[in-house]
C-alpha positions as CSV (number, residue, x, y, z in Angstrom):
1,X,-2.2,54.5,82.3
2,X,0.0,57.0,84.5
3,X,2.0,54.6,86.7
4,X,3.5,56.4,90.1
5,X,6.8,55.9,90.6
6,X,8.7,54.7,94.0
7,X,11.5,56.1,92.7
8,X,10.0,59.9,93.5
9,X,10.0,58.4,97.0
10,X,13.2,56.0,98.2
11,X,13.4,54.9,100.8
12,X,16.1,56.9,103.2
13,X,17.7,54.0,105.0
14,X,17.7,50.5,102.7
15,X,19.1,47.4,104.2
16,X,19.0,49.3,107.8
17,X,17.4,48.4,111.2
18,X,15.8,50.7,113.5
19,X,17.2,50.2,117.1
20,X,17.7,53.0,120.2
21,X,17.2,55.3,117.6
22,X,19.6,54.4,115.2
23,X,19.8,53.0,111.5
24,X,22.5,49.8,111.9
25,X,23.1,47.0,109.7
26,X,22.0,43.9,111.2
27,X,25.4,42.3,112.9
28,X,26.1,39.9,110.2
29,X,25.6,42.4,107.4
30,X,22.8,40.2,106.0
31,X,20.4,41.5,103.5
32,X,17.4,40.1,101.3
33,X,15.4,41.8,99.3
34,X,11.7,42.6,99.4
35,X,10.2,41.9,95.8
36,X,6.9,43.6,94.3
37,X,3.8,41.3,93.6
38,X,3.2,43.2,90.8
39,X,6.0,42.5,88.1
40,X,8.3,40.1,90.6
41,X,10.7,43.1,90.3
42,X,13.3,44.0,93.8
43,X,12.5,47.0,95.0
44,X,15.3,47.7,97.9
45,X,17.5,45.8,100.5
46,X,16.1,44.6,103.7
47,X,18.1,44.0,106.7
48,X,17.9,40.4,108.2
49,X,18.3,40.4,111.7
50,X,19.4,37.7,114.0
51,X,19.2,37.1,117.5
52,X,21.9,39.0,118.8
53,X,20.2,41.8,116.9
54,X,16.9,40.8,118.8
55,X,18.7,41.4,122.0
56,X,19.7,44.6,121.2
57,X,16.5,46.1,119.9
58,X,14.6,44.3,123.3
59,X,17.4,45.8,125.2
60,X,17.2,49.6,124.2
61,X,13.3,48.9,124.2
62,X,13.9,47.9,127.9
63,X,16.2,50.6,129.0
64,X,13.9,53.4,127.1
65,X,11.2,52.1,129.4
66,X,12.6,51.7,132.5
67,X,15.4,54.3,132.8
68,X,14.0,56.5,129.9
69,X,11.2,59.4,130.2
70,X,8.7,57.5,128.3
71,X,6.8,55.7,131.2
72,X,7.2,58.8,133.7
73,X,6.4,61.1,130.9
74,X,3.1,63.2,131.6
75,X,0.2,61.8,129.6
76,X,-0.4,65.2,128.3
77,X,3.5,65.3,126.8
78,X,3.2,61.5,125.5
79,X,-0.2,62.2,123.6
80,X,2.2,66.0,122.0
81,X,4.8,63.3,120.6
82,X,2.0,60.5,119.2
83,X,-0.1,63.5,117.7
84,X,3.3,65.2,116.3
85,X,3.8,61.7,114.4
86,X,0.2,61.3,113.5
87,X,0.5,65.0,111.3
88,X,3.6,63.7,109.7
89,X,1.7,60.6,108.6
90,X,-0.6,62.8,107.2
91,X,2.1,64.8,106.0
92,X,3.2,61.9,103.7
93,X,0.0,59.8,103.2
94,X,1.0,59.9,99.5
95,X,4.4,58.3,100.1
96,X,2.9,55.9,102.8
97,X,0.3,54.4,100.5
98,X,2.4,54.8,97.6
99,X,5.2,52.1,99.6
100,X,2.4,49.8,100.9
101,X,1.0,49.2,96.9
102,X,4.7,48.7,95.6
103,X,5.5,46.5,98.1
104,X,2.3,44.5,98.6
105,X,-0.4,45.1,95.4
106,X,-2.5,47.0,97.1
107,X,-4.0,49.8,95.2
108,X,-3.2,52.9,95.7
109,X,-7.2,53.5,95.2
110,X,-7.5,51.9,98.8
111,X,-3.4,52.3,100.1
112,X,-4.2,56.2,99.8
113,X,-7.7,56.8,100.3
114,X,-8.3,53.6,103.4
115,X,-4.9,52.8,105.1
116,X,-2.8,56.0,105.0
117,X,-5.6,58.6,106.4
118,X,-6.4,55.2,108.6
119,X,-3.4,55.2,110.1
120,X,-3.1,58.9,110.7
121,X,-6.4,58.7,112.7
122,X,-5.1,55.4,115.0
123,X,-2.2,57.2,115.9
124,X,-4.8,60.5,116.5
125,X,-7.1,58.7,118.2
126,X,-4.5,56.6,120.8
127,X,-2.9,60.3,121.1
128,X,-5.9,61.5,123.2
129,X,-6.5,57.9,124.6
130,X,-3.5,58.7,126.3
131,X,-4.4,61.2,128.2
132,X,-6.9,59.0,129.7
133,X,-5.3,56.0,131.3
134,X,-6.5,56.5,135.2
135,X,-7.2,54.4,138.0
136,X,-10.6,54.9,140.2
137,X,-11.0,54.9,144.0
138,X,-13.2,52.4,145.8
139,X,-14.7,52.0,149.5
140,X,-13.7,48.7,151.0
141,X,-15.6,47.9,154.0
142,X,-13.7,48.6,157.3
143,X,-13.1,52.4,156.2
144,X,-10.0,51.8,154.5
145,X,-9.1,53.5,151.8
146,X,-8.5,51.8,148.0
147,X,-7.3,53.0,144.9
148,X,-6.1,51.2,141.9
149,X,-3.5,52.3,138.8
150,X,-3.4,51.3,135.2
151,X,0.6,50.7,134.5
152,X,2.1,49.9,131.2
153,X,3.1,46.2,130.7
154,X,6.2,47.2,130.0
155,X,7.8,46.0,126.6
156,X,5.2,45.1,123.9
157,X,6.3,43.3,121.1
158,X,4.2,43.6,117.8
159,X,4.1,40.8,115.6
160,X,2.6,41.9,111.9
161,X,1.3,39.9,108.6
162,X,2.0,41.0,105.2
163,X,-1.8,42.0,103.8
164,X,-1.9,45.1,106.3
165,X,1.4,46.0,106.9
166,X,0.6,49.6,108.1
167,X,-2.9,49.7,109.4
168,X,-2.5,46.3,111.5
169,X,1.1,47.7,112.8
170,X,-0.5,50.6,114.1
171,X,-3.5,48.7,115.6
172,X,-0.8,48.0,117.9
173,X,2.0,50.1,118.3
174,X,-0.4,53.2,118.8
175,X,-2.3,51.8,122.0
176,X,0.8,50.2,123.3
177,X,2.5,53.6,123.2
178,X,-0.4,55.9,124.7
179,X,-0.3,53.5,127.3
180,X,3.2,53.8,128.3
181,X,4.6,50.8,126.9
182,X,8.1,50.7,124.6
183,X,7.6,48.4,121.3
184,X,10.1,46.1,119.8
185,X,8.0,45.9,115.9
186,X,8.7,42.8,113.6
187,X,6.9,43.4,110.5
188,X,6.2,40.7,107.8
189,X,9.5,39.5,105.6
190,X,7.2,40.0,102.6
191,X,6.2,43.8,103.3
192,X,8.4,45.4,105.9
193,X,8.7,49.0,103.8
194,X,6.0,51.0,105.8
195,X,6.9,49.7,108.9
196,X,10.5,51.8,108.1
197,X,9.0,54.5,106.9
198,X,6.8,54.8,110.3
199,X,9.9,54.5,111.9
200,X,11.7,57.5,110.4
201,X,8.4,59.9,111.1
202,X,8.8,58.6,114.9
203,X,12.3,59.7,115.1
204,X,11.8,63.2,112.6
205,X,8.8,63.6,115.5
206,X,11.6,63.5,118.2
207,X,10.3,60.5,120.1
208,X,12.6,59.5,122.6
209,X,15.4,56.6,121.4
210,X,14.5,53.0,122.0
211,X,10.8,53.6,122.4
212,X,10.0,52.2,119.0
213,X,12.0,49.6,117.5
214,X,12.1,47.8,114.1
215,X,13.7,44.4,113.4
216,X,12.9,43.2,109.9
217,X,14.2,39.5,108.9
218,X,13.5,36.0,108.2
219,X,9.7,35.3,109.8
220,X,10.1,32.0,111.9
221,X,13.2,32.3,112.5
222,X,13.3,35.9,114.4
223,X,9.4,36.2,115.4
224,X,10.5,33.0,117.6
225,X,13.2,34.3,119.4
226,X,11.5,37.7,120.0
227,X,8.6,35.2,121.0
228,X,10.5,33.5,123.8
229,X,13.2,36.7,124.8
230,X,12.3,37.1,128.6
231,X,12.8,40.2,127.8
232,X,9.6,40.9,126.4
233,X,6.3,41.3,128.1
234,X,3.7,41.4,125.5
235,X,3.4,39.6,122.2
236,X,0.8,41.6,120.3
237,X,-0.1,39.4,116.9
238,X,-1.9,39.2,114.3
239,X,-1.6,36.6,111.5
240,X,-2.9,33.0,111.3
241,X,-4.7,30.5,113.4
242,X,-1.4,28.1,113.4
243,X,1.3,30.4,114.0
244,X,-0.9,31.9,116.6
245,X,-1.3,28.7,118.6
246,X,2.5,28.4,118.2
247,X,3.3,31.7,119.3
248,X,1.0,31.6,123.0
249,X,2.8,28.0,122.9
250,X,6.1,29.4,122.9
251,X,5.7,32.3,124.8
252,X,3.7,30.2,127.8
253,X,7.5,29.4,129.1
254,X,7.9,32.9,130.0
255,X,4.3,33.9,131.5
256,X,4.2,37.1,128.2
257,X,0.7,38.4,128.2
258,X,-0.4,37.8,124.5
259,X,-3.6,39.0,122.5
260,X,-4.2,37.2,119.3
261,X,-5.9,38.6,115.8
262,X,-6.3,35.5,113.8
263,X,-7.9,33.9,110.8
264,X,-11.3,33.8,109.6
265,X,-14.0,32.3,107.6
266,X,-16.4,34.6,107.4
267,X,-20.1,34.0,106.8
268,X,-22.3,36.7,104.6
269,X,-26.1,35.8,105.0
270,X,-28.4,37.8,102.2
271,X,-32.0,36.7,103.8
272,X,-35.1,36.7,100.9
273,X,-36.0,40.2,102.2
274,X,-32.8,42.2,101.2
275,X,-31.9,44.8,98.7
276,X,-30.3,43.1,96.1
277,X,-28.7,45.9,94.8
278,X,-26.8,46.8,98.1
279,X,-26.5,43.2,99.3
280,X,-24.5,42.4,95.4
281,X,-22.1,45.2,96.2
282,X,-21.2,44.5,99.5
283,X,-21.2,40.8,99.1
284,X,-18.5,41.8,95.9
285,X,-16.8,43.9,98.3
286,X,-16.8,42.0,101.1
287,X,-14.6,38.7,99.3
288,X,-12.9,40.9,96.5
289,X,-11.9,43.9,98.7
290,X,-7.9,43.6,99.0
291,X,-7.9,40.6,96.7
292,X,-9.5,38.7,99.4
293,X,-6.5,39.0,101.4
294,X,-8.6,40.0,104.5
295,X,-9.3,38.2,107.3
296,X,-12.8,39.5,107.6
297,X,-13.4,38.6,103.9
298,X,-17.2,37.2,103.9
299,X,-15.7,34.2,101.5
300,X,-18.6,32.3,102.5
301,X,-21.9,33.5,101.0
302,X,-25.3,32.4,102.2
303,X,-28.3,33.3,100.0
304,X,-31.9,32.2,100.7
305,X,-32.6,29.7,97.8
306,X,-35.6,32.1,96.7
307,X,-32.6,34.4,95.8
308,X,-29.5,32.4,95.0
309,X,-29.9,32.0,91.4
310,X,-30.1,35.9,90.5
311,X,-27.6,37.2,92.9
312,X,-25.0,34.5,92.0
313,X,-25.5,35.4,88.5
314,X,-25.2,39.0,88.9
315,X,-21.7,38.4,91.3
316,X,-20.5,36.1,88.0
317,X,-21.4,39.2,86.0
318,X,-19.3,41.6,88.1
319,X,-16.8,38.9,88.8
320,X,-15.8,38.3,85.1
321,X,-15.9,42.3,84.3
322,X,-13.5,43.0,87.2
323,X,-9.9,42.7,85.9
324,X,-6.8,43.1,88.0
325,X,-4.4,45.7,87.2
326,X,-1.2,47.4,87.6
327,X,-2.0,48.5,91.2
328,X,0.3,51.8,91.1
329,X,-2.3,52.9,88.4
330,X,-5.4,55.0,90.5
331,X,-7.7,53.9,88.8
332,X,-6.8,49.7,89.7
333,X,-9.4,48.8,92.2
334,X,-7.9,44.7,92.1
335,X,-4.2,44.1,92.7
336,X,-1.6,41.0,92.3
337,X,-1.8,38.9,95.6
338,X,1.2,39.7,97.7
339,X,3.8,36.9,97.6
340,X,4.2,33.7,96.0
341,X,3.3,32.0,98.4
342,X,-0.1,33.3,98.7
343,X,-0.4,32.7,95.1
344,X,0.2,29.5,94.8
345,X,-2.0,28.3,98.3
346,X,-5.0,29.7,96.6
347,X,-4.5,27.9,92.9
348,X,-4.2,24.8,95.3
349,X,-7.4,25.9,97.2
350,X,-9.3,26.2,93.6
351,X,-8.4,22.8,92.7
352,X,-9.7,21.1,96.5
353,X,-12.8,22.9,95.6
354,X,-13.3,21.1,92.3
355,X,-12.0,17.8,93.7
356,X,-14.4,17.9,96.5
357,X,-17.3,18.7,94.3
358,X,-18.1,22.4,94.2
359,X,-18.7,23.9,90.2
360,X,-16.1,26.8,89.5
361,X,-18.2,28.9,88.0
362,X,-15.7,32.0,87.1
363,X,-11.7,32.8,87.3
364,X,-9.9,29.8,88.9
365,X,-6.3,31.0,87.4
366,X,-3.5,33.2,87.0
367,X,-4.4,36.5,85.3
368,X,-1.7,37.9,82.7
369,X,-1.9,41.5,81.4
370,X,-3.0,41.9,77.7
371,X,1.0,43.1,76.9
372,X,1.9,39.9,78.0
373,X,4.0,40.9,81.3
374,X,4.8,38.0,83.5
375,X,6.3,37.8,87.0
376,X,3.2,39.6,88.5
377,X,1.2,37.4,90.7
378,X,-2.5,38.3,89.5
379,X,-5.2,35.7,90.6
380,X,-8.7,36.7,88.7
381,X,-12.3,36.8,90.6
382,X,-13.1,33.6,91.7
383,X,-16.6,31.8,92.3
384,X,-17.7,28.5,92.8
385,X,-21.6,27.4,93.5
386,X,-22.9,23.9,94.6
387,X,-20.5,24.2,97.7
388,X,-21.7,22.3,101.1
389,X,-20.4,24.0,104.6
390,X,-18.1,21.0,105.4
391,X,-16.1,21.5,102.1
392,X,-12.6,22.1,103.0
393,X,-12.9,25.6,100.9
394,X,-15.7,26.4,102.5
395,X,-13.8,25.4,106.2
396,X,-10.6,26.7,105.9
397,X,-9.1,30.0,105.7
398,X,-8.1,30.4,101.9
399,X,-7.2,34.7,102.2
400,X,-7.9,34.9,98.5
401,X,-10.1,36.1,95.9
402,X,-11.8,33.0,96.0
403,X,-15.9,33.2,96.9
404,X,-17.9,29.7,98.1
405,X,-22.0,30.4,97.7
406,X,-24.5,28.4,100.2
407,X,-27.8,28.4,100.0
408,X,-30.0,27.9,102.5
409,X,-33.9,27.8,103.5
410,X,-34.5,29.5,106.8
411,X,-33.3,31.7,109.2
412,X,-32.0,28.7,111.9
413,X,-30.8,27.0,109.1
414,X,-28.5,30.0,107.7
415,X,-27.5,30.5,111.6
416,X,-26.5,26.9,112.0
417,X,-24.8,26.7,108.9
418,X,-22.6,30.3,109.9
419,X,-21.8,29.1,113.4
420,X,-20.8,25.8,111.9
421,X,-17.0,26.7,111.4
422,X,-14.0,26.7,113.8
423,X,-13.2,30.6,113.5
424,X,-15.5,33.6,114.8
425,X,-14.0,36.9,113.7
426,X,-17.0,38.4,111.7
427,X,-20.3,38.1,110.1
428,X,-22.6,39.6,107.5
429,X,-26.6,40.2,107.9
430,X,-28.3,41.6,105.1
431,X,-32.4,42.1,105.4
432,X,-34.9,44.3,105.8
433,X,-36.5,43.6,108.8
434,X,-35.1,45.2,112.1
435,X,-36.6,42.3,114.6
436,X,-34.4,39.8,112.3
437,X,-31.4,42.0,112.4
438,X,-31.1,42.1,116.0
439,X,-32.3,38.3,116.5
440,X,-29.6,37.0,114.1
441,X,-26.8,39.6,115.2
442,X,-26.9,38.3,118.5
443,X,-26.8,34.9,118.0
444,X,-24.2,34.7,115.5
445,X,-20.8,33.4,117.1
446,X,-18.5,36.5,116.0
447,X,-16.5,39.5,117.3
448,X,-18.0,41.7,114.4
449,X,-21.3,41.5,112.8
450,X,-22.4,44.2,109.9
451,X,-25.6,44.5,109.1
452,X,-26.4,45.9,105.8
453,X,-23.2,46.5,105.4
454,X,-19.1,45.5,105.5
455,X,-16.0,45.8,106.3
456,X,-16.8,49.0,108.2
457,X,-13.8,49.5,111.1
458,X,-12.9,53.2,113.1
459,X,-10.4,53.4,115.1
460,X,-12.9,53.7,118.4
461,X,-14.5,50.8,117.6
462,X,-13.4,47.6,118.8
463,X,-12.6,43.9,117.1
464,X,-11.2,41.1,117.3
465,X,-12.3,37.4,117.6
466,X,-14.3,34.6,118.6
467,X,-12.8,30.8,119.2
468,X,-9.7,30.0,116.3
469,X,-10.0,33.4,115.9
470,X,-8.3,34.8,118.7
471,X,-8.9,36.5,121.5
472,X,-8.3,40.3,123.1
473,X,-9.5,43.3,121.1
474,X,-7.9,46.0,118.7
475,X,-9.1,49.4,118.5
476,X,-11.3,51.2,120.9
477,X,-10.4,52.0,124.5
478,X,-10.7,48.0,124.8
479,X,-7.5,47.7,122.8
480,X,-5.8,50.3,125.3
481,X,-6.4,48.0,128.4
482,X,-4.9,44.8,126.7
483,X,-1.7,47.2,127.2
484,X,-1.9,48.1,131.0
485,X,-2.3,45.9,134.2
486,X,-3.9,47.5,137.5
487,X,-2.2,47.7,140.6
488,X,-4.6,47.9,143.3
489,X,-3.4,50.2,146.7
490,X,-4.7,50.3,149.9
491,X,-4.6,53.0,152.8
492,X,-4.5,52.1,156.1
493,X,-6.1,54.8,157.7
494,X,-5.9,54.9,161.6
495,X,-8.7,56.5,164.0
C-alpha cells in the first residue's frame, strides 16, 4: 500500500490566523491541535481564537469593504483576482485533497478526483458570475424613470461543518466574493487545514488584505460571537438542524440576513420497474459515499416489496465486501469517520435501532485493520431491514454509514412514507417510466430530487432545502442573490 505523505506538503503557517492579510497568533497564544481520524495521530497546531480576535478579523473584513477597493472594484477586475485563485487551486489540487483526507478520512480517491477540481470550478464559475451582478430598468406609470441595483450585503460570515470542509467553504465564500462582499470564514474545530490553505492561495493571488478572513477555534464558543458581532451582516451556514435554529436565534437581535444548509434524512425510492443493477449502485453510493457523512446521504431506502428481498441481499453483499481503509492509500474508496464524536453518535444510533426493533443485518461496529492499528475511527457498512418510518433511526439525522430499508406497496404509499419526515433536502427516484418520474419528482417535498441517479451537484446548479432543512440556496446564480440586496432608484423627470 503506497501511503502519501503530509509531510511532502506542511502546512506554511501552523498555529496561525488569517486576518487583514496577515498570519498572527490568536491574542492569548492559544493552540489545539487538529487530530487525524485515521490513526488518532496530531497532525499540526491550530490557532484558537477568542473574541477580541473576532473583532479584529470582523474589523479588517469591515474596513476592506467599506474603505478598501473590493466593493468599488470593476466586476471585470474582481472576477481577474477570483479566477487568479481558482488556477492556483488547480495548481495544488494534489496538496488540497491530500490536506482534506489527512485531516478528515476522506479519500483521496474522492478528496482528489470530487472536492479539489470542485472547488477549482466554484471559484471559476462565481469568477464570471461576477461579472454579471446588474440591476434592470422598469416603467412606472406617471413617466418616471426606475432603475434598481444589486449591492453586496456587506460582511458575510461563513459558518462551515467538518464533512466538507473545502467544497461547502467555497459554496460560500465564492458567491459572497463575486458579489462584492468581504468574508470573515470560521471553519470546523475538527477540520480547519484547507480552509488555511485557501487562505494562503488568496493572498499568493494578491487579493486585497482583509477581504478574506480565517478565524479557526473552539466551535460554540467563537461561531457564537461571530453569530451575534453587529458587525456582521450575513451568517452563511451550513451544519445541523439544531445549531441552525440556534444560530438565526441568536443572530435575530441584530436583524443579519442568514441562509441555512442543514440536515437531512433522505428518502431513496427503487419502484418494481427499475434497473436493479444501476438502482444497487447508486443506492450503495448514495448512504456509503463519504462514509455517510453527507447530508444528502439517501439513508432511508424504500424498495417495492416485489423487490426488497433481492436488492437488500445484494446491498448486504456489497456491504460486507466493502472494507474501510487507510484513506491516504488511492486505492481506499471508505475512510475512518471524522472525529470522535461522530463515531461514537453512530455506535449509539446502531444500538436505538436494535432497541426499537429494526434487525441489523450487516456491520454495526468499529472496524480495526488486520495489523491491529488502533486509534483510527473506522465504522464498517451498516444495514438494518424490518425498520418502520417512525423509528428514531429512520427519523433522525444519523450522518453515518448506517442504511435503514422500507418497503412499501404503491407509489402513494412510497410518497407518503418519503414526505413523512421533518427535513426536505433531497430525494431519490429510481424507475423506468418517464410519466412516474415526473409525477413523483414533483410531489416529493425536497430541494433536490435525482432520478436515476445521486448525489449529482455542479456548481450552476442550485440546492439547498425544504422545512428542518433550511432555507436559501447554494450554487447557481440563485446562491449569488442570497449575497446582494437591491436598491431600487427613481428619476424624477420633469416636462
Amino acid at each position: 500500500m503506497t501511503k502519501l505523505a503530509l509531510s511532502d506538503h506542511p502546512l506554511t503557517h501552523p498555529g496561525k490566523l488569517f486576518i487583514d492579510g496577515d498570519w498572527r497568533p490568536a491574542l492569548d497564544g492559544r493552540t489545539e491541535p487538529t487530530v487525524s481520524p485515521v490513526d488518532g495521530q496530531e497532525i499540526v497546531p491550530i490557532a484558537q481564537a477568542g473574541a477580541e480576535d473576532a473583532d479584529a478579523a470582523v474589523a479588517a473584513a469591515r474596513t476592506a469593504y467599506e474603505e478598501g477597493p473590493w466593493s468599488r472594484l470593476a466586476h471585470h477586475e474582481r472576477a481577474g483576482l477570483l479566477t487568479r485563485v481558482a488556477e492556483l487551486m488547480e495548481r495544488d489540487k494534489d496538496e488540497i485533497a491530500l490536506l482534506e483526507t489527512v485531516d478528515m478520512g476522506k479519500p483521496f480517491a474522492f478528496s482528489s478526483t470530487v472536492d479539489a477540481p470542485m472547488a477549482a470550478q466554484l471559484m471559476h464559475y462565481y469568477a464570471g458570475a461576477a461579472t454579471r451582478v446588474d440591476g434592470a430598468t422598469r416603467a412606472p406609470a406617471g413617466g418616471q424613470l426606475a432603475y434598481t441595483l444589486r449591492e453586496p450585503l456587506g460582511v458575510v460570515c461563513a459558518i462551515t461543518p467538518f464533512n466538507f470542509p473545502l467544497l461547502l467553504s467555497m459554496t460560500k465564500i465564492a458567491p459572497a466574493l463575486a458579489a462584492g462582499n468581504t468574508v470573515v470564514h470560521k471553519p470546523s474545530p475538527a477540520t480547519p487545514l484547507t480552509a488555511l490553505k485557501i487562505a494562503e492561495l488568496f493572498q499568493e493571488a494578491g487579493v486585497p488584505d482583509g477581504v478574506l478572513n480565517v478565524v479557526t477555534g473552539p466551535g460554540v464558543a467563537l461561531g457564537e460571537t461571530l453569530v451575534e458581532h453587529p458587525g456582521i451582516d450575513k451568517i452563511a451556514f451550513t451544519g445541523s438542524t439544531t445549531v441552525g435554529q440556534g444560530i438565526i436565534r441568536k443572530a435575530a437581535g441584530t436583524l443579519k440576513k442568514v441562509t441555512m444548509e442543514l440536515g437531512g434524512k433522505s428518502a431513496n425510492i427503487v419502484f418494481e420497474d427499475a434497473d436493479l443493477d444501476s438502482a444497487e449502485e447508486l443506492a450503495f453510493f448514495g448512504i456509503y459515499y463519504n462514509k455517510g457523512e453527507i447530508c444528502t446521504a439517501g439513508s432511508r431506502l424504500l424498495l417495492h416489496r416485489s423487490i426488497h428481498d433481492e436488492l437488500t441481499e445484494r446491498l448486504i453483499a456489497r456491504a460486507e465486501a466493502l472494507r474501510p481503509g487507510d484513506p491516504r492509500d488511492p486505492e481506499t474508496i471508505f475512510g475512518p469517520l471524522a472525529h470522535r464524536g461522530q463515531f461514537e453518535k453512530v455506535g449509539s444510533y446502531v444500538e436505538l435501532g436494535q432497541k426499537e426493533g429494526a434487525e441489523l443485518r450487516t456491520g454495526g461496529g468499529p472496524w480495526i485493520p488486520e495489523d491491529g492499528t488502533q486509534g483510527g475511527l473506522y465504522f464498517l457498512p451498516t444495514i438494518f431491514t424490518g425498520v418502520d418510518n417512525g423509528m428514531r433511526i429512520a427519523q433522525e439525522e444519523i450522518f453515518g454509514p448506517v442504511l435503514s430499508v422500507i418497503p412499501f406497496d404503491t407509489e402513494e404509499e412510497a410518497v407518503r412514507i418519503a414526505n413523512d419526515s421533518a427535513y426536505g433536502l433531497a430525494a431519490g427516484v429510481h424507475t423506468k417510466d418517464l410519466n412516474r418520474a415526473h409525477r413523483v419528482a414533483s410531489r416529493i417535498q425536497a430541494g433536490t430530487v435525482w432520478v436515476n441517479c445521486y448525489n449529482q451537484y455542479d456548481p450552476s446548479v442550485p440546492y439547498g432545502g425544504y422545512r428542518a432543512s433550511g432555507f436559501g440556496r447554494e450554487c447557481g446564480p440563485e446562491s449569488l442573490e442570497s449575497y446582494t440586496q437591491t436598491k431600487s432608484v427613481w428619476i424624477g423627470l420633469s416636462g
